[in-house]
Residue, then its C-alpha position, 0 to 999 in steps of 0.5 A: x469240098x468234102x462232097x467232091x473228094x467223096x465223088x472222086x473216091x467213089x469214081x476210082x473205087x467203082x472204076x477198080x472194082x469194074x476192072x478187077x470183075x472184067x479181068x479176074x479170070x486172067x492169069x499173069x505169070x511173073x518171073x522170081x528168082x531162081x527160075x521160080x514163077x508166081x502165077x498172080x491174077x492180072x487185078x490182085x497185080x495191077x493194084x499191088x504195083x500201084x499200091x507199091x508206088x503209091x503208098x511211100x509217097x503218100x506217107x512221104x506226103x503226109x509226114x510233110x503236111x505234119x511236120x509243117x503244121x507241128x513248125x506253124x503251131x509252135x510259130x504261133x505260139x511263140x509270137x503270142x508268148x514274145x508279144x510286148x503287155x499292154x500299157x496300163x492305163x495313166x491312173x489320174x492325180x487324187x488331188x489336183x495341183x495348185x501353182x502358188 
């Protein structure tokens, strides 16, 4: 499993990098406020908007995944403290017991 999510991030890392070199000499003009334009190149764009969308719901995410794992261990660990001792074993007579 791990082998495949290094493939997979291999994959997305080579295909980033083939379209920041193809695209790097195209210039984006983006509009601010005020009639103020920021002249940005099209790669440093694109991966800043999916980074800004992708970023909080990450986090979103893994917050989630601690916050449920914190629940279960602390779950697990509450069963095993509540759970009833084991019976001693029925120590035997010393001396057996006449019926007179």
């Amino acid at each position: 499993m791990q082998f495949l999510k290094t493939l997979f991030w291999v994959i997305v890392a080579v295909a980033v990098v083939l379209f920041a070199s193809s695209n790097w000499e195209t210039i984006a003009t983006v509009n601010l406020w005020s009639g103020l334009q920021a002249d940005i190149k099209l790669p440093v764009l694109t991966i800043g908007a999916f980074l800004l969308g992708f970023l909080p719901t990450f986090l979103i995410y893994r917050t989630r995944i601690w916050g449920l794992k914190r629940r279960l261990e602390t779950q697990g660990q509450v069963h095993v403290a509540n759970a009833p001792a084991a019976r001693p074993a029925p120590v035997p007579d010393p001396e057996p017991r006449t019926n007179l």
